[in-house]
N, CA, C, O and CB atoms as a CASP TS submission, in Angstrom:
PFRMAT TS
TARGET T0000
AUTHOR 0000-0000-0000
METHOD Language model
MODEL 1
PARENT N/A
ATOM      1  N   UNK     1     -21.277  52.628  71.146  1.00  0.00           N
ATOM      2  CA  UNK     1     -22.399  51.953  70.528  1.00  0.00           C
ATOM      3  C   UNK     1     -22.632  50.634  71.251  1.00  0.00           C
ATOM      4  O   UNK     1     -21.736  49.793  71.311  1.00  0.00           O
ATOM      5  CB  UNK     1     -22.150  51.725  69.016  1.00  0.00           C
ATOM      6  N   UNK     2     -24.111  50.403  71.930  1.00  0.00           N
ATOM      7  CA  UNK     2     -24.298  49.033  72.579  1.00  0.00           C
ATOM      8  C   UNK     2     -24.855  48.333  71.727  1.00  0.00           C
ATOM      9  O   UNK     2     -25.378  49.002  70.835  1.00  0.00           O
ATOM     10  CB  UNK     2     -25.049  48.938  73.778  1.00  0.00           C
ATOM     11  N   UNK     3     -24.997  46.879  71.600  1.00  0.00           N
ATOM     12  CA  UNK     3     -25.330  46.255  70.632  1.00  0.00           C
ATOM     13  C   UNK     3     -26.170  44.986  71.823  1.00  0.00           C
ATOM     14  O   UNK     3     -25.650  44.070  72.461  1.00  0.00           O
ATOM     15  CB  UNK     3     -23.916  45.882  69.498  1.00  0.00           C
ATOM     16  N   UNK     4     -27.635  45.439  71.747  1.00  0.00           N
ATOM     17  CA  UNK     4     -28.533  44.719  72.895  1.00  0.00           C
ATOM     18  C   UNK     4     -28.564  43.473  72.159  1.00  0.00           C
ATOM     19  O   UNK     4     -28.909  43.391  70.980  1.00  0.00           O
ATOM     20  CB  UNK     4     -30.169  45.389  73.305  1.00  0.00           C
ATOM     21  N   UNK     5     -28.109  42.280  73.055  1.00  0.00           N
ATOM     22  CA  UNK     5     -28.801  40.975  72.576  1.00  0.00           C
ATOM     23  C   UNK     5     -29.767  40.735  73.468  1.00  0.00           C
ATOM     24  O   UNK     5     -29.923  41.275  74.563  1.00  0.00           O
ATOM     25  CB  UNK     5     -27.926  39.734  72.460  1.00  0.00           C
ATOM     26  N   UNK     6     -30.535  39.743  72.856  1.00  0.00           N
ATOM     27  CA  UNK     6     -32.099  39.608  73.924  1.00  0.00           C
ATOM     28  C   UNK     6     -31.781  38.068  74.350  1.00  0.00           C
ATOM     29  O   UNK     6     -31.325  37.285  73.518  1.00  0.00           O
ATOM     30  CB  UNK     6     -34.083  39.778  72.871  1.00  0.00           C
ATOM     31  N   UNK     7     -32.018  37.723  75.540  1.00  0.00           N
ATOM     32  CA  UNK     7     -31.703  36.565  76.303  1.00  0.00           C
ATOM     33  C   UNK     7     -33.144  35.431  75.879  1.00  0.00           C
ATOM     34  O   UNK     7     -34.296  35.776  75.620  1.00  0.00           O
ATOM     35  CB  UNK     7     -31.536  37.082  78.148  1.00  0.00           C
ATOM     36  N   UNK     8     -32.609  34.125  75.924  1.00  0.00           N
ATOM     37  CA  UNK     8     -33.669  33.501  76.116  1.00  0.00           C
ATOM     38  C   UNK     8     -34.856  33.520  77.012  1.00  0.00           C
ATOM     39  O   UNK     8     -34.390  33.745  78.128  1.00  0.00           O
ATOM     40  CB  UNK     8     -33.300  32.715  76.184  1.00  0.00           C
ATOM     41  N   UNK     9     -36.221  33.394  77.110  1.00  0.00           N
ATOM     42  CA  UNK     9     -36.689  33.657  78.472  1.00  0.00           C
ATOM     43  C   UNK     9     -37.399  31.783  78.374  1.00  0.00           C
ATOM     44  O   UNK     9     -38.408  31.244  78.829  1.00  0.00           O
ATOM     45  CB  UNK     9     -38.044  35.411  78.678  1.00  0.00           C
ATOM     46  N   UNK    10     -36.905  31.583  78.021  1.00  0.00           N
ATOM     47  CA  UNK    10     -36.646  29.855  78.520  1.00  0.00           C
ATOM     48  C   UNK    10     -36.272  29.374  79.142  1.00  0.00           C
ATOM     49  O   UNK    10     -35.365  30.076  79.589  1.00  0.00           O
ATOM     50  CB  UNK    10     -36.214  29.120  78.163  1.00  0.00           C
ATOM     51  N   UNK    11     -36.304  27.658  80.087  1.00  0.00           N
ATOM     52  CA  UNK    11     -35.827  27.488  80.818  1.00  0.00           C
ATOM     53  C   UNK    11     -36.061  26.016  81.259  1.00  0.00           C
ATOM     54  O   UNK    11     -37.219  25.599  81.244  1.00  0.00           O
ATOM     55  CB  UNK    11     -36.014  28.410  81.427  1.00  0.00           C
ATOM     56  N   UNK    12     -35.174  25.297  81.602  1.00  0.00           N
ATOM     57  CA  UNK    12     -35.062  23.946  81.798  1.00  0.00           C
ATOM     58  C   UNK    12     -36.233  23.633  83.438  1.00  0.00           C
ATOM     59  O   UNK    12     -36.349  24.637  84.140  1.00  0.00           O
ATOM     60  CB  UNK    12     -33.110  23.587  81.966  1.00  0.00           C
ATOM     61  N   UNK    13     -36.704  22.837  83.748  1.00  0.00           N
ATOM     62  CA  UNK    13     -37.764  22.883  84.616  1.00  0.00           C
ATOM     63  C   UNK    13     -37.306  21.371  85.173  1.00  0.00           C
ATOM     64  O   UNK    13     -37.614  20.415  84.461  1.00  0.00           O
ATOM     65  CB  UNK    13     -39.394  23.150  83.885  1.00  0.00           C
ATOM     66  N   UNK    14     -36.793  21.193  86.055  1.00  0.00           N
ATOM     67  CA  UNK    14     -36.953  20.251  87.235  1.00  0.00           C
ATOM     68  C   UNK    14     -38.174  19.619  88.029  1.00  0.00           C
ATOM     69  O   UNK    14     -38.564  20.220  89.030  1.00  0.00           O
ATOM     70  CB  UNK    14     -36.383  20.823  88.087  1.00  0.00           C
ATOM     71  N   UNK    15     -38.930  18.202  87.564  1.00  0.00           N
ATOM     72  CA  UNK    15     -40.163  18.023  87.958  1.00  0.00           C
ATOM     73  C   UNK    15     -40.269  16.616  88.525  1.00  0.00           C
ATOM     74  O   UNK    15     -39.332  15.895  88.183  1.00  0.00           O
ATOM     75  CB  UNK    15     -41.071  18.299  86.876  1.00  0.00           C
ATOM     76  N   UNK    16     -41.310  15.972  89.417  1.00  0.00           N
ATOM     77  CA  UNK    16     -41.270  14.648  90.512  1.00  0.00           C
ATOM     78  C   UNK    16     -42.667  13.927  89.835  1.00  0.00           C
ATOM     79  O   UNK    16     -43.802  14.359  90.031  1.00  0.00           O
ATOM     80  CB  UNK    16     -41.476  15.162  92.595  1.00  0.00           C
ATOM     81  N   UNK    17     -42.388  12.919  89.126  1.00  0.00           N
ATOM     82  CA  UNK    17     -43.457  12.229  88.517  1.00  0.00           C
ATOM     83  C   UNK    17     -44.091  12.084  89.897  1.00  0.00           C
ATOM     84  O   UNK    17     -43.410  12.029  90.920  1.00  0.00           O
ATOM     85  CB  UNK    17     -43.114  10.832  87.590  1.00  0.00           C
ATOM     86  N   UNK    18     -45.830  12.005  89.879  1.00  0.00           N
ATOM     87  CA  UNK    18     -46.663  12.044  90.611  1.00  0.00           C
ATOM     88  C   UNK    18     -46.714  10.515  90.840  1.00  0.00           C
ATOM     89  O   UNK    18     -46.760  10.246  92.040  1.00  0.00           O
ATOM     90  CB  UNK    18     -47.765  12.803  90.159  1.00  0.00           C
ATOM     91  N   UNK    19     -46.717   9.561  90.113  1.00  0.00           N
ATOM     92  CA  UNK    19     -47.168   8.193  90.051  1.00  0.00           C
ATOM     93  C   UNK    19     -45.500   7.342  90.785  1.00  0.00           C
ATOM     94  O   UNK    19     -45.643   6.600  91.757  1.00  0.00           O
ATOM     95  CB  UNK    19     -47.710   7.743  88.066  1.00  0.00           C
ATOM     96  N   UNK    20     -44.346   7.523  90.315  1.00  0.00           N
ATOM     97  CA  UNK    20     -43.144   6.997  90.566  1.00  0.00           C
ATOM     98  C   UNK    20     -42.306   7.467  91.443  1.00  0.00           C
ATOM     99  O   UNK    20     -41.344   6.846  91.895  1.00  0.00           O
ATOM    100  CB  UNK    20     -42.576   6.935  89.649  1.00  0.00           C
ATOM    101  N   UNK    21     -42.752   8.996  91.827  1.00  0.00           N
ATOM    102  CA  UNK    21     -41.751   9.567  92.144  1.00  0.00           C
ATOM    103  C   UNK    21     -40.040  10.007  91.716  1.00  0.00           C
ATOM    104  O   UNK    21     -39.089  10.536  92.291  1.00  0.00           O
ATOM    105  CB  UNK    21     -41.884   9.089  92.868  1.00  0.00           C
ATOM    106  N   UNK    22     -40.337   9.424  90.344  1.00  0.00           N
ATOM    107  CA  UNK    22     -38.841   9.982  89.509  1.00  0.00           C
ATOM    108  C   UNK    22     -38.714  11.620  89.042  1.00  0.00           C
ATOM    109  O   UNK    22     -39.574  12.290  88.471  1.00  0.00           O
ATOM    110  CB  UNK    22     -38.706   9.069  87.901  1.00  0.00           C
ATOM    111  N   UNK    23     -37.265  12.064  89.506  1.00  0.00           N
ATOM    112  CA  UNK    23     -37.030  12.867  88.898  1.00  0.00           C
ATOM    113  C   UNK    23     -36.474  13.191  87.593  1.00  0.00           C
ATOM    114  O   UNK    23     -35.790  12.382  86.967  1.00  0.00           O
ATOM    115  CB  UNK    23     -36.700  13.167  89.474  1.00  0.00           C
ATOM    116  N   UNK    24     -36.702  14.144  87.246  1.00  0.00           N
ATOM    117  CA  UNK    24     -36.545  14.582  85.252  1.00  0.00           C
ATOM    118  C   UNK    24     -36.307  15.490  85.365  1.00  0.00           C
ATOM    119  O   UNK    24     -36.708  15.947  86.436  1.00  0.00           O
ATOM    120  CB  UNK    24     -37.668  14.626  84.036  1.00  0.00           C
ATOM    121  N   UNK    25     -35.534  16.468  84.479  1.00  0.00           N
ATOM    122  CA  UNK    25     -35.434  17.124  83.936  1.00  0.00           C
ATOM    123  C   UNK    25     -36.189  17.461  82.557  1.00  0.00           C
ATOM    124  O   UNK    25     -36.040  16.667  81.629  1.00  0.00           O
ATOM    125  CB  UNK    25     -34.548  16.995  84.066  1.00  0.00           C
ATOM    126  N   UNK    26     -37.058  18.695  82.361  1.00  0.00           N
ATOM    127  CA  UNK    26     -37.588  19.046  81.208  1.00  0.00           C
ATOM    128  C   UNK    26     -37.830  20.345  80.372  1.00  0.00           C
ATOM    129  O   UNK    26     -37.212  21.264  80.909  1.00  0.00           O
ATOM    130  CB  UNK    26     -38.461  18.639  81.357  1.00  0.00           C
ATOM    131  N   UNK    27     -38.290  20.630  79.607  1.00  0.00           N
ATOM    132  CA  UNK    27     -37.578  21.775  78.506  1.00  0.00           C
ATOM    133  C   UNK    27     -39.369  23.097  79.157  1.00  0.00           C
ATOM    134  O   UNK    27     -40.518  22.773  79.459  1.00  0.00           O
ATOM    135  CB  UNK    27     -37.486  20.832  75.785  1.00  0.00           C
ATOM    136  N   UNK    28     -38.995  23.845  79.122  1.00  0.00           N
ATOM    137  CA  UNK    28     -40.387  24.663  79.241  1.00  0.00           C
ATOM    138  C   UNK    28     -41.200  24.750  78.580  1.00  0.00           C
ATOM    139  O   UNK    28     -42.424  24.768  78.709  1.00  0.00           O
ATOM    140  CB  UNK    28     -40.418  25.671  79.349  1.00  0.00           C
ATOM    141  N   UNK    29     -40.353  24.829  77.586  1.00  0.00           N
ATOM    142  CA  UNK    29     -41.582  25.545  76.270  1.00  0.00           C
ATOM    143  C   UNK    29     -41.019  24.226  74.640  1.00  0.00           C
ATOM    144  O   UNK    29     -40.565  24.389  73.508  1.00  0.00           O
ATOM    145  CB  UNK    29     -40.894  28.264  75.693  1.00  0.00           C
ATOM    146  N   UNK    30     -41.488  22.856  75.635  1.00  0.00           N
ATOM    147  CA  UNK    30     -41.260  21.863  74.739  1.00  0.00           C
ATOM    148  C   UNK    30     -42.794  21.758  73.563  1.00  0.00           C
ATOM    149  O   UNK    30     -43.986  21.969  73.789  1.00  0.00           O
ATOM    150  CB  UNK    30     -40.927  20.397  75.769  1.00  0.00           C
ATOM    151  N   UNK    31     -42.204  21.423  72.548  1.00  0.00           N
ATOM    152  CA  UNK    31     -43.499  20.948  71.236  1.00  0.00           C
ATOM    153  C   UNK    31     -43.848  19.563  71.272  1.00  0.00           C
ATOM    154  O   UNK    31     -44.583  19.088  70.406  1.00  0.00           O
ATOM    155  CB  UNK    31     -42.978  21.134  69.524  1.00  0.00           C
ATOM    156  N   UNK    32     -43.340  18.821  72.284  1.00  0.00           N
ATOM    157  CA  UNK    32     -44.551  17.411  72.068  1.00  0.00           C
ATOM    158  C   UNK    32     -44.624  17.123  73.497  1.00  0.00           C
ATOM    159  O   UNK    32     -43.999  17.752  74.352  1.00  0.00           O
ATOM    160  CB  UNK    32     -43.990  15.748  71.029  1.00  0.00           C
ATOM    161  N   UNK    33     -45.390  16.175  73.713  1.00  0.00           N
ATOM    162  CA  UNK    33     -45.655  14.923  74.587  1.00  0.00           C
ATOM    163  C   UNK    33     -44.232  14.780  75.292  1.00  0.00           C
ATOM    164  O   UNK    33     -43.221  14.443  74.674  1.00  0.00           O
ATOM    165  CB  UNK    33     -46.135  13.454  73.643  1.00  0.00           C
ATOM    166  N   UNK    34     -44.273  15.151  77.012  1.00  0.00           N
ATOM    167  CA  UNK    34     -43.461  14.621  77.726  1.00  0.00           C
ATOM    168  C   UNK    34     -43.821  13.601  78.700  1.00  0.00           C
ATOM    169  O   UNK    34     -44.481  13.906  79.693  1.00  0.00           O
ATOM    170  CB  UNK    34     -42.929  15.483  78.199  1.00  0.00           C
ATOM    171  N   UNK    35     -43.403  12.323  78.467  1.00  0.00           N
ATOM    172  CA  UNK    35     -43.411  11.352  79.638  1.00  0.00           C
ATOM    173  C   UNK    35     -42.376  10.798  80.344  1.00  0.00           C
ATOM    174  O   UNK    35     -41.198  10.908  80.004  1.00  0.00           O
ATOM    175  CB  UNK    35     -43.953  10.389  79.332  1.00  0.00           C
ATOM    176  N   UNK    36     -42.848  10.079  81.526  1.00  0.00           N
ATOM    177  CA  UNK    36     -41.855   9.746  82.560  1.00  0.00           C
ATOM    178  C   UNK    36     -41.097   8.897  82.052  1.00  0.00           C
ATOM    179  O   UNK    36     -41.787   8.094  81.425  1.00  0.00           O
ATOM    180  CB  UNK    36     -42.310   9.265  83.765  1.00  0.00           C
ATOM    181  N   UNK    37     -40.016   8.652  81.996  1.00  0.00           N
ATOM    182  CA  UNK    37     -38.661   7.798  81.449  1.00  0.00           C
ATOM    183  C   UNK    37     -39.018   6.519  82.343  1.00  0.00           C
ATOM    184  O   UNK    37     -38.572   5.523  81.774  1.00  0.00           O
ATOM    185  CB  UNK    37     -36.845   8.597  81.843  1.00  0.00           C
ATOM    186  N   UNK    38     -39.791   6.127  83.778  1.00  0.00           N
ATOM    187  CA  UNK    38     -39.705   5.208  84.421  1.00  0.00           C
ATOM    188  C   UNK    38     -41.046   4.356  83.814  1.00  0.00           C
ATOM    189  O   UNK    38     -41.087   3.412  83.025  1.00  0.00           O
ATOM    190  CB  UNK    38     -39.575   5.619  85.875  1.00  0.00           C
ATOM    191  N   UNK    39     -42.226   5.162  84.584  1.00  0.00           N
ATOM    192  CA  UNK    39     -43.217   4.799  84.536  1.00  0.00           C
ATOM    193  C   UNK    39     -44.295   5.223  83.113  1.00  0.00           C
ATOM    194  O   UNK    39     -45.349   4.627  82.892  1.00  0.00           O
ATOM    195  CB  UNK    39     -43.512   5.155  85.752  1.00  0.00           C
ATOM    196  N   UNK    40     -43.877   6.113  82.444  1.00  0.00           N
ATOM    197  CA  UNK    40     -44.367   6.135  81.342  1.00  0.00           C
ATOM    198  C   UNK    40     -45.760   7.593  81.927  1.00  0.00           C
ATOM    199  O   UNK    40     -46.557   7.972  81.069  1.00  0.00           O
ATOM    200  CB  UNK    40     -44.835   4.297  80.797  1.00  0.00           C
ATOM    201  N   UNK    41     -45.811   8.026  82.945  1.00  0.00           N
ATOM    202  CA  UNK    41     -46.644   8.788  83.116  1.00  0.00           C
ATOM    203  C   UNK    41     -46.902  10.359  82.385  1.00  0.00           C
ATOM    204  O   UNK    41     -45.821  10.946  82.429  1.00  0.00           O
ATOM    205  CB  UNK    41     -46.497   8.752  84.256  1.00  0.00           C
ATOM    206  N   UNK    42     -47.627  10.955  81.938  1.00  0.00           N
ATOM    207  CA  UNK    42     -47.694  11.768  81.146  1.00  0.00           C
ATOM    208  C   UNK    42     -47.504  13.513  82.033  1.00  0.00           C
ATOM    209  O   UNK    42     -48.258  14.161  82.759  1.00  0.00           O
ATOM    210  CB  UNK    42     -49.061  11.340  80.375  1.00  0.00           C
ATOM    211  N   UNK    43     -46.149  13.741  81.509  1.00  0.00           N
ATOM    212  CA  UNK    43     -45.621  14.677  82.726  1.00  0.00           C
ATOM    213  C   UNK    43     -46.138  16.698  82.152  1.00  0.00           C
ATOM    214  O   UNK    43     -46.531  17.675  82.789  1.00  0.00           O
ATOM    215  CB  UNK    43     -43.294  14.307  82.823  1.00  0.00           C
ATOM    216  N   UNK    44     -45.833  16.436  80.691  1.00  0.00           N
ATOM    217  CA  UNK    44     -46.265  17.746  80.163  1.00  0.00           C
ATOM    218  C   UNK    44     -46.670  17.521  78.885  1.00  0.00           C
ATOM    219  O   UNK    44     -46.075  16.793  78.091  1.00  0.00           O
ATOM    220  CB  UNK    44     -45.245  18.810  80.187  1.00  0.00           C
ATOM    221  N   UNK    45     -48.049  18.356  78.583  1.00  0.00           N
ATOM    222  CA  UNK    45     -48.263  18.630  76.687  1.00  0.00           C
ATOM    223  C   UNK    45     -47.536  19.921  76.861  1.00  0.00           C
ATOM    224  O   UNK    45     -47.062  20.580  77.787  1.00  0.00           O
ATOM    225  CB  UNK    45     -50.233  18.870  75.792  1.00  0.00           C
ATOM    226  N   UNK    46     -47.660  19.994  75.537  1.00  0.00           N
ATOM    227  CA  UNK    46     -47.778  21.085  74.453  1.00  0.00           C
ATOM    228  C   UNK    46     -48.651  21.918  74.275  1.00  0.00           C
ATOM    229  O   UNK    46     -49.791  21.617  73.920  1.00  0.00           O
ATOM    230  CB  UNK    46     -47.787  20.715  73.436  1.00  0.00           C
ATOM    231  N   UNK    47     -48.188  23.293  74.531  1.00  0.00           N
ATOM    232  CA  UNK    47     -49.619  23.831  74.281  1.00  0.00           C
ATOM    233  C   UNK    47     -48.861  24.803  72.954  1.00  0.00           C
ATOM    234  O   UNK    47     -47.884  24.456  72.292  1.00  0.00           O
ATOM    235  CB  UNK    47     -50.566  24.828  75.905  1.00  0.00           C
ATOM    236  N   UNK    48     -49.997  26.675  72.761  1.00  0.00           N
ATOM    237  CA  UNK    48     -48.865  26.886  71.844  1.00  0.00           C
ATOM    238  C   UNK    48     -47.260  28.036  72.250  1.00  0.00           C
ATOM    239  O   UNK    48     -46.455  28.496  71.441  1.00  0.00           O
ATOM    240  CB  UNK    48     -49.754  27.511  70.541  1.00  0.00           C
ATOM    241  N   UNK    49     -47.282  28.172  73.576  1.00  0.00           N
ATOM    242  CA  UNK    49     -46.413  28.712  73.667  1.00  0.00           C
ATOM    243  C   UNK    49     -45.721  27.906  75.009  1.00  0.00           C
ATOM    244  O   UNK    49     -44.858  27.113  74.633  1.00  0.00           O
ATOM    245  CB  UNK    49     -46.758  30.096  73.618  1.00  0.00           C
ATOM    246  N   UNK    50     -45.814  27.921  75.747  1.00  0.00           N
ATOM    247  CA  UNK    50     -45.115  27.271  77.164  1.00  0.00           C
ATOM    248  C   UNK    50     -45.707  25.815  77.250  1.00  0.00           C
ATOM    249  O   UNK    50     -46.665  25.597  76.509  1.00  0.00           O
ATOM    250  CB  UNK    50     -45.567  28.212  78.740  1.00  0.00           C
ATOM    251  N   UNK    51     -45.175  24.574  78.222  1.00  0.00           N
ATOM    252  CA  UNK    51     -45.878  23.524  78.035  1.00  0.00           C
ATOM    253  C   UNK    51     -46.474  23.629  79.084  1.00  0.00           C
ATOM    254  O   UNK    51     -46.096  24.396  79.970  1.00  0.00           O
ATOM    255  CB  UNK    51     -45.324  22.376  77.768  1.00  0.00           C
ATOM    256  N   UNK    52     -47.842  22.641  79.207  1.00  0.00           N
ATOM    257  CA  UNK    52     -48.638  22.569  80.892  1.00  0.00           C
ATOM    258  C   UNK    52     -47.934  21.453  81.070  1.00  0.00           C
ATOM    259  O   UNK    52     -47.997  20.368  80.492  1.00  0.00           O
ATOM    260  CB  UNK    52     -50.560  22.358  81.206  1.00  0.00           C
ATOM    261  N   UNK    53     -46.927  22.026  82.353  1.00  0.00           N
ATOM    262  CA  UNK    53     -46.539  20.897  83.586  1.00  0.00           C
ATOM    263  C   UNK    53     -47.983  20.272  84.260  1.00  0.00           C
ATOM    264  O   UNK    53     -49.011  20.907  84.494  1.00  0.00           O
ATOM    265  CB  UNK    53     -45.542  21.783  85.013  1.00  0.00           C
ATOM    266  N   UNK    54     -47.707  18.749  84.504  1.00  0.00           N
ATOM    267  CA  UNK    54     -49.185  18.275  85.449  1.00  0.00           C
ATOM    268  C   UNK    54     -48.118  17.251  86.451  1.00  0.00           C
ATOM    269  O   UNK    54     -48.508  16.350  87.193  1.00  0.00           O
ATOM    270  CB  UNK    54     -50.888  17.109  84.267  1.00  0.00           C
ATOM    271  N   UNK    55     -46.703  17.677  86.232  1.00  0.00           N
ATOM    272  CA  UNK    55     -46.202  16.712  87.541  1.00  0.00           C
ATOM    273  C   UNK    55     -45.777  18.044  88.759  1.00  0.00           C
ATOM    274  O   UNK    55     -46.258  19.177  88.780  1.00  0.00           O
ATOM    275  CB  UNK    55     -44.446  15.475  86.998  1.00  0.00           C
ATOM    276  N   UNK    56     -44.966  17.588  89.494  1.00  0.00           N
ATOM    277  CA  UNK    56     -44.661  18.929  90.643  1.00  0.00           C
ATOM    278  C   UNK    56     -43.831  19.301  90.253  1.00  0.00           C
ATOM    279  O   UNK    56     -43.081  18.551  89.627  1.00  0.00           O
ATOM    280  CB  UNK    56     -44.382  18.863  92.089  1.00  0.00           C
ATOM    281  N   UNK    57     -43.513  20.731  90.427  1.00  0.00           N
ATOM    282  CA  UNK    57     -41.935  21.404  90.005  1.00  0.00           C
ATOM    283  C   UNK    57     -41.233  21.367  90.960  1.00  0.00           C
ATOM    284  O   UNK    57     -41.799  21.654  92.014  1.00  0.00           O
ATOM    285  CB  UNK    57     -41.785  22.858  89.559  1.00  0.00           C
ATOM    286  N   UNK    58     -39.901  21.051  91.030  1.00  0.00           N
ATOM    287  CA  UNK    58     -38.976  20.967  91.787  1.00  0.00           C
ATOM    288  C   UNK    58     -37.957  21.978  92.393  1.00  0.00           C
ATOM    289  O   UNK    58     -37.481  22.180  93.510  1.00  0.00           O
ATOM    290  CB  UNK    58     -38.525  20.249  91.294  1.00  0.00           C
ATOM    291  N   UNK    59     -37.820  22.610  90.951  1.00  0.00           N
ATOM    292  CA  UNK    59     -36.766  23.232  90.326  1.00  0.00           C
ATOM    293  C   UNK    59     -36.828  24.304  89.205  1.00  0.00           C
ATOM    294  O   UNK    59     -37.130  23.847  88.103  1.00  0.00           O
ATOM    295  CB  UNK    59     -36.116  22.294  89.896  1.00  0.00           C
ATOM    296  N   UNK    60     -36.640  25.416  89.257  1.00  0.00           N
ATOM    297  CA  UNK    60     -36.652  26.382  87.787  1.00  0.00           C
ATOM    298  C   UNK    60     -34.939  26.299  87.721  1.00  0.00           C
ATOM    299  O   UNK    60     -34.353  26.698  88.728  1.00  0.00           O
ATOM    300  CB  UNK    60     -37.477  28.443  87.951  1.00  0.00           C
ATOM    301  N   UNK    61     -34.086  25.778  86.535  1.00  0.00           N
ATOM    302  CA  UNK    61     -32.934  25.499  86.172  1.00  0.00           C
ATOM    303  C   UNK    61     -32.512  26.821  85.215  1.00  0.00           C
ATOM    304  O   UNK    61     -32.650  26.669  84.001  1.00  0.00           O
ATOM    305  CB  UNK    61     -32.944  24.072  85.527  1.00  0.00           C
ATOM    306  N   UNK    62     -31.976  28.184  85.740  1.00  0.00           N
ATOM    307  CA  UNK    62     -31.421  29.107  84.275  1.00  0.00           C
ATOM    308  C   UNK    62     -30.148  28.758  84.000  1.00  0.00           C
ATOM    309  O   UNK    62     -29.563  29.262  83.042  1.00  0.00           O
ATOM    310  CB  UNK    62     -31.347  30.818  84.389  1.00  0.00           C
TER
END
């Protein structure tokens, strides 16, 4: 008897603020407002299922 678990299909996202050039780490499928820890630049919304990245991706982190 197999007992299927289903994996997250989530995933941590590695991104280069456009304005500072700082790197972050951020959630994919985050529910609010992500901004830059340096410069305060507005890196991802919320939408209702995945977030829109508007900085560069760096990195897909599983």
């Amino acid at each position: 008897m197999k007992i299927m678990i289903k994996e997250p299909n989530s995933k941590f996202i590695k991104v280069r603020c456009n304005k500072c050039k700082n790197e972050q780490i951020i959630f994919g499928k985050s529910a609010t407002k992500i901004d830059c820890l340096v410069c305060g630049q507005n890196l991802s919304t919320s939408t209702a299922g995945k977030s829109k990245i508007k900085a560069r991706i760096l990195e897909v982190l599983e």
